[in-house]
Structure formats: structure tokens, C-alpha cells
C-alpha positions in Angstrom: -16.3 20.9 40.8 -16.0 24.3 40.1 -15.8 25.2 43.5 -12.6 23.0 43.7 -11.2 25.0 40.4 -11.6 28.1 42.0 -9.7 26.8 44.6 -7.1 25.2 43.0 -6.8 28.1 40.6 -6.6 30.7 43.4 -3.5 29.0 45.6 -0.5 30.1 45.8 1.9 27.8 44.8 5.8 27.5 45.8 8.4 27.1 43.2 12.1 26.5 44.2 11.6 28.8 47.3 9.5 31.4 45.2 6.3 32.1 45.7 3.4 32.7 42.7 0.2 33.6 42.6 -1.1 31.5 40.0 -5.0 33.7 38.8 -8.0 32.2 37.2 -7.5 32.3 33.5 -10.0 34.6 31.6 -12.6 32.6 29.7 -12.9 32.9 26.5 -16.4 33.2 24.4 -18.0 30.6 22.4 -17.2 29.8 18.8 -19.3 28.8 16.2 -18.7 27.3 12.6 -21.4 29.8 10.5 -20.7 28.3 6.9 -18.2 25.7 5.6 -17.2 26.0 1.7 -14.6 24.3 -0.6 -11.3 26.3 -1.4 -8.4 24.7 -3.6 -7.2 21.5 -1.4 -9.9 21.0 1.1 -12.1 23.3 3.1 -13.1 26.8 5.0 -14.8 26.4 8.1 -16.3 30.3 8.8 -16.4 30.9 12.3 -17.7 33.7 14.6 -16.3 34.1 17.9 -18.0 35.8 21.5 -15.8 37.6 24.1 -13.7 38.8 22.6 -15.8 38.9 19.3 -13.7 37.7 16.5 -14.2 36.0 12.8 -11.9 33.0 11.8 -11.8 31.2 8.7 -9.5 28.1 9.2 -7.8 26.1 6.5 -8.1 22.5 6.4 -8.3 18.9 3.9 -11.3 18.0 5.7 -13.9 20.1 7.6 -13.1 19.1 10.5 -9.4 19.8 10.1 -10.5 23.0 8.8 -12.6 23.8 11.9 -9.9 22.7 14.2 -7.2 25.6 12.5 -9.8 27.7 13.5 -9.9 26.7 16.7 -6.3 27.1 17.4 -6.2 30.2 15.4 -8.7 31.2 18.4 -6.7 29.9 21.3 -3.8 32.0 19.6 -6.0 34.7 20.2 -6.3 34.0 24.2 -3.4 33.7 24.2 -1.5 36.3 22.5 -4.2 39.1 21.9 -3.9 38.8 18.4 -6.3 37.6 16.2 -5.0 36.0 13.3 -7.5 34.5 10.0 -6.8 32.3 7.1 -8.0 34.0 4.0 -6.6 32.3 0.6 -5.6 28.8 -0.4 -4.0 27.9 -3.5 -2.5 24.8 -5.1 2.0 25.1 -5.2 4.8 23.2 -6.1 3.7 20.1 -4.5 0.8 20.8 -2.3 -0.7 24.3 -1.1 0.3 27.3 0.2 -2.3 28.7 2.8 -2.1 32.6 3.5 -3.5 33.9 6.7 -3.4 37.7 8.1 -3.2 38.7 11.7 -3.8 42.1 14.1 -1.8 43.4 16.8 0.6 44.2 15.3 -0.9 43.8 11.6 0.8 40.9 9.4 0.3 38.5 6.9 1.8 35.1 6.7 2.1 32.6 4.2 2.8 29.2 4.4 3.3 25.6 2.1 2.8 22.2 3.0 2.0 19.2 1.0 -2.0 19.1 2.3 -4.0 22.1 3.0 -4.3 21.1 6.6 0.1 21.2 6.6 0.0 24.6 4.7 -2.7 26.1 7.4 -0.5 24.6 10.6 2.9 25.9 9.5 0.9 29.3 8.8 0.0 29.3 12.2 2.9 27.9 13.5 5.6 30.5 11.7 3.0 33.4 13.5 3.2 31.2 16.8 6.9 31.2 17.3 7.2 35.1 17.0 4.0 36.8 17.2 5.5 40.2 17.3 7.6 39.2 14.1 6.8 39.1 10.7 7.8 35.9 9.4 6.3 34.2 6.4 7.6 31.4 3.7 8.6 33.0 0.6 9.4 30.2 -2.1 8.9 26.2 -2.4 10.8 24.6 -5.3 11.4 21.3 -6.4 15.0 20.0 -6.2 16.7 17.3 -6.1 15.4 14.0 -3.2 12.7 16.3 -2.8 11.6 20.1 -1.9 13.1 23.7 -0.5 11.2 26.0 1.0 12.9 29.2 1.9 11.2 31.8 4.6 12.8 35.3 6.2 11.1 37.4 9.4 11.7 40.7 10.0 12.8 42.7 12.5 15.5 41.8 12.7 15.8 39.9 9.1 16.5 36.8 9.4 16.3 34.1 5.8 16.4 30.2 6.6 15.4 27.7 4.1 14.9 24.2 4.8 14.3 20.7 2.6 12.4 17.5 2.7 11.3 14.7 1.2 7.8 16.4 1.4 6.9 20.0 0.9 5.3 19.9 4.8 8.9 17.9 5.7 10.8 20.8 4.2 8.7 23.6 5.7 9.2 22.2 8.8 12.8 22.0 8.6 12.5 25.3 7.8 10.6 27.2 10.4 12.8 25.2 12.7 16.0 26.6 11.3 14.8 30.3 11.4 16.6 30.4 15.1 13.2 32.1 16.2 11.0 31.9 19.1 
């Protein structure tokens, strides 16, 4: 089988008349989850990373939820180059807000959703859809049917704000309204 990987990984395909060279992806080194512990609305999964070495907390309700941010967080990495790691949870207006900081170039994002698992996937998500950007939630209020959370990223500045019925609805909407990535 990994004969017929190498194989399949090495041909060149044709696109519309163009050629590519499609390459064998770089692998990536094992993870593993070192220490889980509580935080305010769910759970830290601590992980250490091989190749490139690399430490990730992810966020999460449950530990498993938690270890899966983590994972993404990692597969961010591969992809991108930049490592990015939860590092506070706190209860907010209706849920959590999850911050994480990232390298390459240096950032910190924070994010709200109604669970710790929402927070933690917008957080990565807002970083996903402009990795060079800094781009962050700034505010979740109560209002009327529901919840507002407002957002900006910089260069250039941009502020969106979106609402829901649930904090995660209304972050969401948000992040999708920023006109980014």
C-alpha cells in the first residue's frame, strides 16, 4: 500500500490542459496528550508534538473535544507553519470566551461561543480564515432575540459584528461577515 501512495502521490496529473506535479506531503510528527485538567467550561488537553516539535493546549467541553482542538490546532500548523495554542478560558455573556496565541507572525485571538468547545473552534477558525491577519472577537452582549458579538482584524482594519439566537450562532455570523479569507 505504500508503494501504491508513492505512486499515486508522485504522478503527474492533468488539469484543463495544465500539467501539475502533485509531491508527497511532508509527514508530520506524533502528538501526544501529556496531562488533561479542568478550566472554566470544560477541559485542557496538554499536548506535545514531534517534527516539528510543538506544545498545544486545546480547549474543549469534554476531553475529547478538547484533544480534538488540539489536534486541529496541529494540522493548522502543517499546514500554515504557524503554531497556534489555547491558553485561557473564561465564563462570558452566555457561554465562554476561549483565548489562544499563535507564531509566525505573533498573534492572539479571542473568541465566544455558547460551549467551550464553540469558543475554542471559532478561535481557531477566526485565525484559519486569515492566518497572516490579526483578527479576534472583541465584545459579546446580550440584546434583544438573542446575542451580538462584534470582532475587527487588522491590516487592513476591518469591524463586523454579527447576532444569533446563541452566542456560537452569533459568532458565527460574525466571522462570516468580516469579508475575510
Amino acid at each position: 500500500m505504500r508503494a501504491t501512495l508513492r505512486t499515486l502521490l508522485g504522478v503527474a496529473l492533468t488539469v484543463g490542459g495544465l500539467v501539475v506535479v502533485v509531491e508527497p506531503a511532508l509527514a508530520a510528527g506524533p502528538c501526544n496528550v501529556n496531562l488533561t485538567r479542568t478550566t472554566p467550561g470544560g477541559y485542557i488537553a496538554k499536548m506535545s508534538c514531534s517534527k516539528p516539535n510543538a506544545f498545544i493546549d486545546g480547549y474543549g467541553s469534554t476531553t475529547g473535544d478538547a484533544n480534538r482542538e488540539g489536534l486541529l490546532l496541529r494540522q493548522f500548523q502543517n499546514n500554515t507553519g504557524t503554531l497556534c495554542s489555547g491558553n485561557l478560558s473564561r465564563a462570558a455573556v452566555g457561554g465562554f470566551e476561549v483565548k489562544m496565541s499563535c507564531s509566525k507572525p505573533d498573534s492572539f485571538v479571542d473568541a465566544f461561543g455558547t460551549t467551550l468547545t464553540d469558543a475554542a473552534r471559532e478561535a481557531r477558525l477566526l485565525k484559519e480564515i486569515a492566518p497572516g491577519r490579526h483578527c479576534g472577537h472583541s465584545l459579546v452582549r446580550a440584546v434583544q432575540g438573542g446575542y451580538q458579538v462584534k470582532g475587527s482584524c487588522s491590516k487592513p482594519t476591518v469591524f463586523f459584528s454579527g447576532v444569533g439566537a446563541t452566542v456560537t450562532q452569533a459568532a458565527e455570523n460574525a466571522r462570516l461577515s468580516s469579508g475575510v479569507g
